[in-house]
KERODREN-420473 format. One record per residue: residue in one letter; x, y, z of N, C-alpha, C in turn. Coordinates in steps of 0.1 Angstrom, whole numbers, plus 5000, padded with zeros to 4 digits. Atoms other than C-alpha are relative to their C-alpha. Layout:
<vexlums>
 code n_c1 n_c2 n_c3 ca_c1 ca_c2 ca_c3 c_c1 c_c2 c_c3
    A    X    Y    Z     X     Y     Z    X    Y    Z
...
</vexlums>
This chain:
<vexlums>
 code n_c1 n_c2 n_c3 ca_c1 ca_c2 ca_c3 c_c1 c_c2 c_c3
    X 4996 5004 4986  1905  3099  2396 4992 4987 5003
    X 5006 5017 5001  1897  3060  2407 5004 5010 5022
    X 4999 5004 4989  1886  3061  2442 4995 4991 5009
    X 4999 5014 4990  1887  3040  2478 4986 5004 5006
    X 5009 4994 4986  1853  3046  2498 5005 4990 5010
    X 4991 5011 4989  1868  3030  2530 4988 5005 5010
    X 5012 5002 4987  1837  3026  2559 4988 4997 4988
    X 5009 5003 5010  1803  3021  2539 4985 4998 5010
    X 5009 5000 4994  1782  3030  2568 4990 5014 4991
    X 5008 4989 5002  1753  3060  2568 5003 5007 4985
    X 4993 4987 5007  1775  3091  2554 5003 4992 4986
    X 4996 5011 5011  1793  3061  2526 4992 5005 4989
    X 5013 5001 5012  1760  3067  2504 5001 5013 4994
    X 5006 4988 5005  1763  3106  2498 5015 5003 4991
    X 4988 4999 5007  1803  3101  2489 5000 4995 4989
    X 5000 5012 5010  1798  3074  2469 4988 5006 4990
    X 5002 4998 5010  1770  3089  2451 5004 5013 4995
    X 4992 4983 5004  1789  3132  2450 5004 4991 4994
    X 4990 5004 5011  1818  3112  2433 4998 4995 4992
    X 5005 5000 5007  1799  3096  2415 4996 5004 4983
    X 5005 4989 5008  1784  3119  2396 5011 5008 4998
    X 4992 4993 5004  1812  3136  2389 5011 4995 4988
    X 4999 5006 5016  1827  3132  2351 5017 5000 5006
    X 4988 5004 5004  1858  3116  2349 5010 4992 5013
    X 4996 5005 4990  1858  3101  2384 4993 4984 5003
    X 5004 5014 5006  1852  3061  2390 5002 4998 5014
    X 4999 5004 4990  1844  3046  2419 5008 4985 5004
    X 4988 5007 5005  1873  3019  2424 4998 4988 5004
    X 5009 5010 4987  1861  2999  2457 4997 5005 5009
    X 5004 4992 4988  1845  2999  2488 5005 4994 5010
    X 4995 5006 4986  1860  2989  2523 4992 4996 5007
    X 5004 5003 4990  1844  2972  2551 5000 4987 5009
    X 4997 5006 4989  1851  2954  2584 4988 4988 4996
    X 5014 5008 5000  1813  2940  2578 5001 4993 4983
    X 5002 5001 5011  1813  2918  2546 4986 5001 4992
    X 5014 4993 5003  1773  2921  2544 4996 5012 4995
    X 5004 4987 4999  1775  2955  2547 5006 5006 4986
    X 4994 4994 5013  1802  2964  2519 4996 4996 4989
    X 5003 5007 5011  1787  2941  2497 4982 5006 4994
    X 5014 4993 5007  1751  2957  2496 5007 5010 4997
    X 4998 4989 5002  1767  2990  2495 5008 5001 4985
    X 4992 5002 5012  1789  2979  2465 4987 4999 4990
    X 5012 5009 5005  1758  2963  2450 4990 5016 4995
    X 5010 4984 4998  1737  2999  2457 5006 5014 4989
    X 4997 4991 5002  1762  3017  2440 5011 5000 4988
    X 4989 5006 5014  1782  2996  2409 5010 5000 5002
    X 4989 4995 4997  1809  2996  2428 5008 4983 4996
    X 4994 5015 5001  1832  2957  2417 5008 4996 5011
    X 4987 5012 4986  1857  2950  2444 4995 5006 5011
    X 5004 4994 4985  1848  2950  2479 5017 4991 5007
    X 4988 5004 4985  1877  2944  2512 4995 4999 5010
    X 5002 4997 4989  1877  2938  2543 5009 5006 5010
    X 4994 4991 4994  1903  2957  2551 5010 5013 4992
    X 4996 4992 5006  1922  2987  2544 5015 4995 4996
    X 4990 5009 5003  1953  2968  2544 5001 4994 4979
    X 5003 5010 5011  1937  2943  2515 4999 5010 4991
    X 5008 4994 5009  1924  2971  2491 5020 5011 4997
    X 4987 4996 5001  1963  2989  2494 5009 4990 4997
    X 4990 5010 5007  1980  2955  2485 4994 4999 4984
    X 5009 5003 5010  1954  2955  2457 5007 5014 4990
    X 4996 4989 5007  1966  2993  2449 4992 5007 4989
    X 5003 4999 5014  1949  2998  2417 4988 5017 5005
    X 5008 4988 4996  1932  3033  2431 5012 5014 5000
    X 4992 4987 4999  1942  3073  2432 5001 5007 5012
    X 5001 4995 4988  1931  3084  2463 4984 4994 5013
    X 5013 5008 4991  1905  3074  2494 4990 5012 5007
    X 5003 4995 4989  1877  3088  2507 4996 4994 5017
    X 5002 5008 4990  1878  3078  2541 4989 5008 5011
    X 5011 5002 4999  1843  3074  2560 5003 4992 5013
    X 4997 5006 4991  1852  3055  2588 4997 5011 5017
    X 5002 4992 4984  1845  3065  2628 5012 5010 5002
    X 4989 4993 5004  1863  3093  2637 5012 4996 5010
    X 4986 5006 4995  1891  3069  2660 5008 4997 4990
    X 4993 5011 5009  1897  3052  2629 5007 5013 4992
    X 4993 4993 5007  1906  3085  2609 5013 5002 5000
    X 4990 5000 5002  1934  3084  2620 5016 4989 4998
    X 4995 5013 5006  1955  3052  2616 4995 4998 4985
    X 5004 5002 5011  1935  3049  2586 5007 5006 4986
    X 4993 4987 5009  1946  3081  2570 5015 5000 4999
    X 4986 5001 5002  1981  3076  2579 5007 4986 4994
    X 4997 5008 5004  1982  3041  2565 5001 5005 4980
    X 5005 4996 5016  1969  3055  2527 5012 5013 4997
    X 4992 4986 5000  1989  3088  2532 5019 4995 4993
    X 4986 5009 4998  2023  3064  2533 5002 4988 4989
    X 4998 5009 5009  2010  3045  2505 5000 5004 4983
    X 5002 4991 5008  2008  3072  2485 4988 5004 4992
    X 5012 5001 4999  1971  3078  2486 4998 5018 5000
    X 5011 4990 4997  1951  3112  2483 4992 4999 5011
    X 5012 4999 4991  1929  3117  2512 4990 5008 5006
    X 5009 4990 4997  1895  3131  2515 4997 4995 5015
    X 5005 5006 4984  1885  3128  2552 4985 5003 5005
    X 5009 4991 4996  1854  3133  2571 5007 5008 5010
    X 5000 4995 4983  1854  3150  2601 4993 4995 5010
    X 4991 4996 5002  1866  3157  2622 5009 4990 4997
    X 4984 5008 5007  1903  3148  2611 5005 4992 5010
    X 4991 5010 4993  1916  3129  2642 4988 5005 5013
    X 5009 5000 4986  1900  3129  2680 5009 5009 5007
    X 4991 4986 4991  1930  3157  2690 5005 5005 4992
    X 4987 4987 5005  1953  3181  2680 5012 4989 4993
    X 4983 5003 5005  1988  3161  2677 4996 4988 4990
    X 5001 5010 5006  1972  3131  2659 4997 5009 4987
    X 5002 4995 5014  1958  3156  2633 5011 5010 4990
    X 4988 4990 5007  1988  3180  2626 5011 4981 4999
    X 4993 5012 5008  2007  3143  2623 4996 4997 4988
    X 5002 5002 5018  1981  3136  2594 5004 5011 4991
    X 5000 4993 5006  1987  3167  2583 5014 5002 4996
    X 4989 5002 5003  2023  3167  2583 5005 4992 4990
    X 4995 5009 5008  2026  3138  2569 4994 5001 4986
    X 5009 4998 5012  2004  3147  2537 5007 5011 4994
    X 4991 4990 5008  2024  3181  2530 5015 4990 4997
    X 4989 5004 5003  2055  3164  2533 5005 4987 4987
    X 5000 5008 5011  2047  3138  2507 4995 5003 4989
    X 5005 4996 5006  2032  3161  2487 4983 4996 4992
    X 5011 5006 5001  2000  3147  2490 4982 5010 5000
    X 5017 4992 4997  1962  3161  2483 4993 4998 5013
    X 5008 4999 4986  1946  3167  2513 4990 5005 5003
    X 5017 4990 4994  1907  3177  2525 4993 4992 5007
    X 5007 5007 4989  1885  3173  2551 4984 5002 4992
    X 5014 5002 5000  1848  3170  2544 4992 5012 5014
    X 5009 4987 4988  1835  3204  2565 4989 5000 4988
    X 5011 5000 5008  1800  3198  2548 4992 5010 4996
    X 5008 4987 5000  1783  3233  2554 5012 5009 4993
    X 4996 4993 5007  1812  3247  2531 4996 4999 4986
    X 5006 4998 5012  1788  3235  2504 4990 5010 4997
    X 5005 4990 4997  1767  3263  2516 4996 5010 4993
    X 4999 4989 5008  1763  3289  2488 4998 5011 5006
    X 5006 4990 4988  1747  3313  2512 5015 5007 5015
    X 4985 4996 4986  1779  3309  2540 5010 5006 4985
    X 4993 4990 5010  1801  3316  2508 5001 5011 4997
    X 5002 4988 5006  1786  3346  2492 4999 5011 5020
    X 4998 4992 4983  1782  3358  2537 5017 5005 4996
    X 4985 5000 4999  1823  3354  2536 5004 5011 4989
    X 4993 4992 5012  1829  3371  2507 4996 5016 5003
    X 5006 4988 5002  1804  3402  2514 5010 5008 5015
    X 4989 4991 4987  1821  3407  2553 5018 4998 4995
    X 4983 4995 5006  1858  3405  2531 5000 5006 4993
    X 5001 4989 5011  1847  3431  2509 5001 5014 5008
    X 5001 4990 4991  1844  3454  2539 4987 5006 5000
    X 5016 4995 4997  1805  3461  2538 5002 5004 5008
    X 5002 5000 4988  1799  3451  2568 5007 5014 5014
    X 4989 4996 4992  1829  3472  2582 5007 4991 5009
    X 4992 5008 4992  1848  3460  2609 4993 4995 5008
    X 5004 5007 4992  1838  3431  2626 5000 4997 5012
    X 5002 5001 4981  1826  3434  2665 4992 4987 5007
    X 5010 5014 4996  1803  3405  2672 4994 4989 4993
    X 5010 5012 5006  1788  3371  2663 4999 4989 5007
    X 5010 5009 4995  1764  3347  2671 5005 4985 4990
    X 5002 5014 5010  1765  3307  2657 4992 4992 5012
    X 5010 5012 4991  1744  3280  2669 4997 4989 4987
    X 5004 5012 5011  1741  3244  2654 4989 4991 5008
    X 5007 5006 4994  1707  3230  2665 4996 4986 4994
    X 5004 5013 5006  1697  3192  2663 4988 4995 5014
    X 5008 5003 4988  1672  3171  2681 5000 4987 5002
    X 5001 5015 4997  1677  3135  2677 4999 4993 5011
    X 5002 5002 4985  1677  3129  2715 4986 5002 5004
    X 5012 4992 5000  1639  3147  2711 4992 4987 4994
    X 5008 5003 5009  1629  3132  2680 5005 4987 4996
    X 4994 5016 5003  1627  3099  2663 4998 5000 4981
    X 4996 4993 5010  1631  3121  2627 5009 4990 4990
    X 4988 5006 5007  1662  3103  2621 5001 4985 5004
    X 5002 5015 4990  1653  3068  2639 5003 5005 5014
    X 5003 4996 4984  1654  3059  2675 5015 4996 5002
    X 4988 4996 4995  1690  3069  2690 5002 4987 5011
    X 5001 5010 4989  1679  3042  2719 5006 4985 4995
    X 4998 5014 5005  1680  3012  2697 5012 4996 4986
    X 4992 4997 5016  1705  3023  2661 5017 5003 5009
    X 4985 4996 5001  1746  3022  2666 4999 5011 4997
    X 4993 4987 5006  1749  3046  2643 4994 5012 5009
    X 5003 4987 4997  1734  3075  2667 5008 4993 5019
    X 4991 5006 4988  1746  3051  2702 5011 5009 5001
    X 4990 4996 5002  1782  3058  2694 5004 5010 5001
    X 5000 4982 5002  1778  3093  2691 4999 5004 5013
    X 5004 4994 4993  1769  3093  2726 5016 4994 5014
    X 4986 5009 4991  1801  3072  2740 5013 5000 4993
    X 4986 4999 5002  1833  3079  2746 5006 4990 4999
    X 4995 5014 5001  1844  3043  2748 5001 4993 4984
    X 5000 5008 5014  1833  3037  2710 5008 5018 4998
    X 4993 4996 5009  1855  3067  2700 4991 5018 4997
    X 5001 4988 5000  1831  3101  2701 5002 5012 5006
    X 4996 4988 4991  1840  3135  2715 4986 5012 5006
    X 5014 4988 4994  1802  3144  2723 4999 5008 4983
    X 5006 4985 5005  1784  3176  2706 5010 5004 4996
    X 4987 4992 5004  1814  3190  2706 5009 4997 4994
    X 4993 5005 5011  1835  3171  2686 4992 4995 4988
    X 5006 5002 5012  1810  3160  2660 4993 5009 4989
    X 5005 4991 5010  1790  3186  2648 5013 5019 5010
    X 4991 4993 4999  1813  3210  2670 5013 5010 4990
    X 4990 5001 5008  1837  3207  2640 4994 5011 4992
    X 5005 4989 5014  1813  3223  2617 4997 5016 5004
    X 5004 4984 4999  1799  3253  2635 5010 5009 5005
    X 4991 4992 5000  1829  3266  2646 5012 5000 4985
    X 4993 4996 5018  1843  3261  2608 4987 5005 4997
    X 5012 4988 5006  1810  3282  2597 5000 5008 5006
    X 4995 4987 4992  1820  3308  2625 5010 5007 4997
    X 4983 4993 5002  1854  3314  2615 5002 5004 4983
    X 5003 4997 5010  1850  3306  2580 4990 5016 4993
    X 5005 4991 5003  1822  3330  2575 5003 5020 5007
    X 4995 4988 4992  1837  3360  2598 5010 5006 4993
    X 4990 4999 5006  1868  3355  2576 5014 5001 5011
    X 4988 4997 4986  1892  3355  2610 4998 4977 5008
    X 5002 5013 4993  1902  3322  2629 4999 5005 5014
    X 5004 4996 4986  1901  3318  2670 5014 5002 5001
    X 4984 4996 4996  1926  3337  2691 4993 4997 5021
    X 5001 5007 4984  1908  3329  2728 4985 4993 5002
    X 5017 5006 4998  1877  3304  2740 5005 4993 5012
    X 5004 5003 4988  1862  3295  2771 4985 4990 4995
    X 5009 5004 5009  1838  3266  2767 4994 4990 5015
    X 5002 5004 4993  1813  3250  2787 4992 4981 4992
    X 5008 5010 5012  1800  3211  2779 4990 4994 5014
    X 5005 5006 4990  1774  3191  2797 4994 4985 4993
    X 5002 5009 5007  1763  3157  2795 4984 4994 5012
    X 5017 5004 4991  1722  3146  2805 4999 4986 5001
    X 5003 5017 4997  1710  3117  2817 4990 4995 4990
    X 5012 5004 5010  1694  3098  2791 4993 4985 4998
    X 5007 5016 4998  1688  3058  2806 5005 4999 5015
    X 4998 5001 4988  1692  3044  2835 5015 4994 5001
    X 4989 5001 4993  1726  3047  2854 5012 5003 4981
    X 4996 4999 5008  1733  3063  2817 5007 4990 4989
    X 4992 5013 5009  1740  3029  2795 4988 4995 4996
    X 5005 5007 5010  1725  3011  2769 5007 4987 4995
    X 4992 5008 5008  1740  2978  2763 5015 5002 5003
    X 4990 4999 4998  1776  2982  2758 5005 5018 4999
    X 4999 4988 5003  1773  3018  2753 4998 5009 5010
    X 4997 4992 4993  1783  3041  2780 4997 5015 4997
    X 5008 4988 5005  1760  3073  2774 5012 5011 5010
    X 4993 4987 4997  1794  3098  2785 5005 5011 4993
    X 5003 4994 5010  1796  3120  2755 4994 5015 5006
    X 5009 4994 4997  1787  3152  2761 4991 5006 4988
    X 5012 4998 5005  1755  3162  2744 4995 5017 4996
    X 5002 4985 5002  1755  3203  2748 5015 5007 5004
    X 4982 4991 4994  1784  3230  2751 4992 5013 4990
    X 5002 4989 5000  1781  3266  2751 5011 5009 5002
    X 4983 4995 4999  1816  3286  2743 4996 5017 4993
    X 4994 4980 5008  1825  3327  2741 5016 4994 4994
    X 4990 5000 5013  1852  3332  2714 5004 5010 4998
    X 4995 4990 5008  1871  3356  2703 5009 4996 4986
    X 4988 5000 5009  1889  3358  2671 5009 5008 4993
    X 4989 4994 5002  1915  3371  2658 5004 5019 4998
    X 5004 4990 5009  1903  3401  2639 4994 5008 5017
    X 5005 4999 4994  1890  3406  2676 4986 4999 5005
    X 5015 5002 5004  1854  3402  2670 5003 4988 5017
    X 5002 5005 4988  1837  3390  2701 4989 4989 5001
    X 5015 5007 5004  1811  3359  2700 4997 4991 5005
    X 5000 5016 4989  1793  3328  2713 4993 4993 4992
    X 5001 5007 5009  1789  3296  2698 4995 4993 5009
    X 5003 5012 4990  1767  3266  2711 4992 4990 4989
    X 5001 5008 5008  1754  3237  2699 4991 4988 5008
    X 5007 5016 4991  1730  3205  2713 4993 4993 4991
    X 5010 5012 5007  1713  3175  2702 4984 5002 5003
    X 5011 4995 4988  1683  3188  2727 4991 5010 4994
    X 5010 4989 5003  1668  3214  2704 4986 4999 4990
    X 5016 5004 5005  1631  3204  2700 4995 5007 4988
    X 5004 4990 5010  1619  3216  2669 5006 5006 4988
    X 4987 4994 5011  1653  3220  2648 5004 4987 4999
    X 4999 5012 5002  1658  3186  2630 5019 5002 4998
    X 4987 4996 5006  1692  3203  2615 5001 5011 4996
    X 5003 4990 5004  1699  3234  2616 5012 5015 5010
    X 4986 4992 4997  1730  3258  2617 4997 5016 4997
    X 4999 4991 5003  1731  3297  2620 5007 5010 5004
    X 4985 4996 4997  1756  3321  2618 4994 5019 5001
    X 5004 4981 5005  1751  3366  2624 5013 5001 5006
    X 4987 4995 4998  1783  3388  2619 4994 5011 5001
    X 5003 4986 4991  1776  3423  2633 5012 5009 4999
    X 4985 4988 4996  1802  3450  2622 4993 5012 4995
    X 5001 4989 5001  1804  3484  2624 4992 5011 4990
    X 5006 4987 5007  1787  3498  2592 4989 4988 4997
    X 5008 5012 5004  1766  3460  2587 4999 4994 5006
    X 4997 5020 4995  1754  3424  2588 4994 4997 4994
    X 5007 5009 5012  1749  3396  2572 4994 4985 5012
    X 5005 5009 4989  1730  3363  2587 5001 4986 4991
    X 5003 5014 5006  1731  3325  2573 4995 4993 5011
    X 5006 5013 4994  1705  3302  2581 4999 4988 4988
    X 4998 5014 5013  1711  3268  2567 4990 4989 5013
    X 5005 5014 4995  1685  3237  2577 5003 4990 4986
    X 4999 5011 5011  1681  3204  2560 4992 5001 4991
    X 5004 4997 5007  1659  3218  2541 5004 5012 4989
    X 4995 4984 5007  1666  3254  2529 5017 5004 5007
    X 4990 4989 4995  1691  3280  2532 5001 5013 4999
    X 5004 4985 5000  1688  3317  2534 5012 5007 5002
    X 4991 4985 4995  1709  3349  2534 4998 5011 5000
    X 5006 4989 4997  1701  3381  2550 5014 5006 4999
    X 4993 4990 4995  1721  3413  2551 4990 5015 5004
    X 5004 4988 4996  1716  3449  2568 5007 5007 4998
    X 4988 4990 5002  1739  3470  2550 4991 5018 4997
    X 5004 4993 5011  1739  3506  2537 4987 5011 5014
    X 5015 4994 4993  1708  3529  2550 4990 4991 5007
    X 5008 5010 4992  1689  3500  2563 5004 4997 5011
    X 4999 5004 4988  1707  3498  2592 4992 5012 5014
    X 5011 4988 4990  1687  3531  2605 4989 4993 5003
    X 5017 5002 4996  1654  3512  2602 4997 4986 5003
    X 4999 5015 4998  1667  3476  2610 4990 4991 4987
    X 5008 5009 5012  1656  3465  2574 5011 4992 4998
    X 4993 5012 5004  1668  3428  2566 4994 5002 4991
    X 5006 5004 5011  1670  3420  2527 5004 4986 4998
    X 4997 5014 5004  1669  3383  2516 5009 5003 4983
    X 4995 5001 5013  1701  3376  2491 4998 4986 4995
    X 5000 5011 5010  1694  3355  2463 5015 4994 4994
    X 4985 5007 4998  1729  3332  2458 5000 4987 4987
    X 4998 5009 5012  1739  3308  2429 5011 4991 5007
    X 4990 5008 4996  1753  3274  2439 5016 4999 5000
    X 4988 4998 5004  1787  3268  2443 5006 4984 5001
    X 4995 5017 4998  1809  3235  2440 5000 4993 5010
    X 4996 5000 4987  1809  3213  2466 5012 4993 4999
    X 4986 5004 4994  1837  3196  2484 5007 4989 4992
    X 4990 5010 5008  1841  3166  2465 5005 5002 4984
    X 4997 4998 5008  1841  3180  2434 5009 5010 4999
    X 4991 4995 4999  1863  3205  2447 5016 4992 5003
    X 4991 5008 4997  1885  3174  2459 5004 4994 4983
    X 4995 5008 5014  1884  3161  2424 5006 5005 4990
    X 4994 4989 5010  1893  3192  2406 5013 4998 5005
    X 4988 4999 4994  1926  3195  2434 5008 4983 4997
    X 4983 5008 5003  1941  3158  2426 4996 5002 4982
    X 5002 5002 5017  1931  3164  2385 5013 5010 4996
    X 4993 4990 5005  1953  3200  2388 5014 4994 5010
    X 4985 4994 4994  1981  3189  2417 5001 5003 5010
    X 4998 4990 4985  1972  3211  2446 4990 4999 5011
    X 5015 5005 4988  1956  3211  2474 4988 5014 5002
    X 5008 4992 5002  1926  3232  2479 4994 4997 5015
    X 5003 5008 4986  1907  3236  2510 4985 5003 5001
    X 4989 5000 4987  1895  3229  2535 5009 4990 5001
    X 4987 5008 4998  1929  3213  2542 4997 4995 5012
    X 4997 5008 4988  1940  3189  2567 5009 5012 5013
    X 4998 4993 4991  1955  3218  2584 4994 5010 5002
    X 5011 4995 4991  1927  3240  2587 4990 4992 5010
    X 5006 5006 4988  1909  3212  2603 5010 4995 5012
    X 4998 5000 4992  1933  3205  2623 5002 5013 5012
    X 5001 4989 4994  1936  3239  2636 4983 5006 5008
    X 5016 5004 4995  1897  3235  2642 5002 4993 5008
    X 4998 5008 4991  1906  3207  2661 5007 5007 5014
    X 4992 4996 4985  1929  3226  2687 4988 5007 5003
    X 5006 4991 4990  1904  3248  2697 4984 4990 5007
    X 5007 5012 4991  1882  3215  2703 5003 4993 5011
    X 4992 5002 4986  1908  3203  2724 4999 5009 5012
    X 4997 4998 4995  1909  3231  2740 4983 5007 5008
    X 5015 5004 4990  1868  3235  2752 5001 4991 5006
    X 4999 5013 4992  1873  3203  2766 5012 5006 5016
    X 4988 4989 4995  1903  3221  2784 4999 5008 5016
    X 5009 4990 4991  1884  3250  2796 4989 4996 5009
    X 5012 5009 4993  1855  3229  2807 5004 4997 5013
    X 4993 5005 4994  1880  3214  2830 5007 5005 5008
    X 4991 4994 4990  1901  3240  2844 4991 5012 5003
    X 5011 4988 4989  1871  3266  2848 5008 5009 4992
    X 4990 4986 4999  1898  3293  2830 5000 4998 4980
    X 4998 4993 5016  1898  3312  2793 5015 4994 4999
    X 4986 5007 5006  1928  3297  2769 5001 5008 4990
    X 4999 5001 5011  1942  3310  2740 5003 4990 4993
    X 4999 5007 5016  1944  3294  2707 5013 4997 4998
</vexlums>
């Protein structure tokens, strides 16, 4: 597989070196608006052709599929230009900024019979995997409750640099440059590591978002600090299981750091994933009389790009697909929604 990295910001560096590293895959060129910018990153990573646009690098052709890395406005024009050119596409997330923009990529990807995946990063997780697997075996029994929470602090800390003075964390806080807040950025992931790991998707959510004051009259420059920053949503899914999901930049003391407990009937299991570690607890069996947690020990599992690389090598698509994220996506839309009308939605 010969691929496009298209953006060549932050994230750029971890695609470009997964693919990499992966045997029989070749990195083809790299895209960027900024010719400085593509040109170190080419440079950093043996990459020969650089563009400055996605246009230029599709007249050029000579590639199998893209991963596209780009803001997430651009995902979608981007994706649908490559999609049409008969391009593979790995995406990040999320897949589009709504609902109808993402079931169009995604349409248009089945219908050309095109490889399609998103980039849900915590499905490299070995820990969330082997969770999924144990509550689909029926341990657990039947699933009545769960907890998720994705904590970060970059608003706190200056861990990751200073948010005040760096784009790349600005952006994230402004709807003007194209983000959906908390809630659409890392939003994406912990409710795909809630649903994912439960083994059920959403069937009703109610969601609250808020957005703090963090400069004066909320602006920085050209950057309109409206984004919101925290959200706190009950959920139901399908399977009925009842739960609440929340998520902030605000959480002092949690650099990165996602955790998921499913609670059924005869069990549970728990994933905690930071940037460091990752853990998995269960309480199955007789230990649920004496509330004994055992730590499982878990053997990696592939991750996504090389799951992407295996699916254009065999043909098929493999997921997560462009339509599980976009089905992630509706229920993003539709916290925003609820926020707004004060009133529970289904899915």
């Amino acid at each position: 597989m010969r691929i496009l990295i298209l953006g060549t910001g932050g994230m750029a560096n971890q695609h470009a070196k997964h693919f990499a590293a992966i045997e029989g895959v070749t990195l083809a060129g790299g895209v960027d608006v900024d010719p400085a910018r593509v040109e170190a990153f080419n440079a950093a990573h043996g990459i020969e052709r650089g563009f400055g646009s996605l246009d230029a690098a599709l007249a050029w052709g000579e590639f199998d599929a893209i991963a596209n890395v780009t803001p997430d406005s651009i995902h979608h024009p981007t994706t649908m230009a490559a999609l049409n050119a008969g391009k593979h596409v790995f995406c990040e997330k999320p897949l589009a900024t709504d609902y109808a923009k993402a079931m169009e990529m995604t349409e248009t990807a089945e219908r050309l019979g095109l490889v399609n995946m998103v980039n849900l990063t915590y499905r490299n997780v070995a820990q969330l995997q082997k969770a999924r697997e144990i509550v689909q075996s029926g341990l657990v029994g039947t699933v009545k409750h769960f907890e998720a929470s994705y904590l970060q602090s970059w608003l706190v800390s200056k861990a990751w640099g200073d948010w005040r003075t760096e784009s790349q964390w600005l952006w994230r806080l402004s709807k003007k440059h194209g983000s959906n807040g908390v809630l659409g950025d890392i939003g994406v992931h912990i409710l795909d590591f809630a649903a994912y790991g439960a083994g059920s998707d959403f069937s009703r959510v109610f969601c609250r978002l808020e957005t703090f004051e963090k400069a004066e009259n909320n602006q920085i420059g050209e950057y309109q600090l409206d984004a919101n920053d925290s959200f706190a949503m009950t959920a139901q899914l399908e399977n009925g299981a009842l739960g609440v999901i929340h998520a902030t930049r605000w959480a002092t003391g949690h650099f990165n750091e996602l955790r998921l407990r499913i609670y059924g009937d005869k069990g549970s299991v728990e994933v905690q994933h930071r940037h460091d570690w990752s853990k998995l607890f269960t309480c199955l069996g007789d230990d649920i009389e004496t509330g004994t947690w055992t730590e499982v020990q878990v053997d990696p599992v592939p991750t996504n790009y090389m799951r992407f690389a295996e699916a254009v090598r065999a043909g098929r698509n493999l997921e997560p697909s462009f339509r599980h994220a976009a089905n992630i996506q509706k229920v993003l839309d539709l916290g925003s929604i609820t926020d707004r009308d004060r009133t529970e939605h289904r899915v």
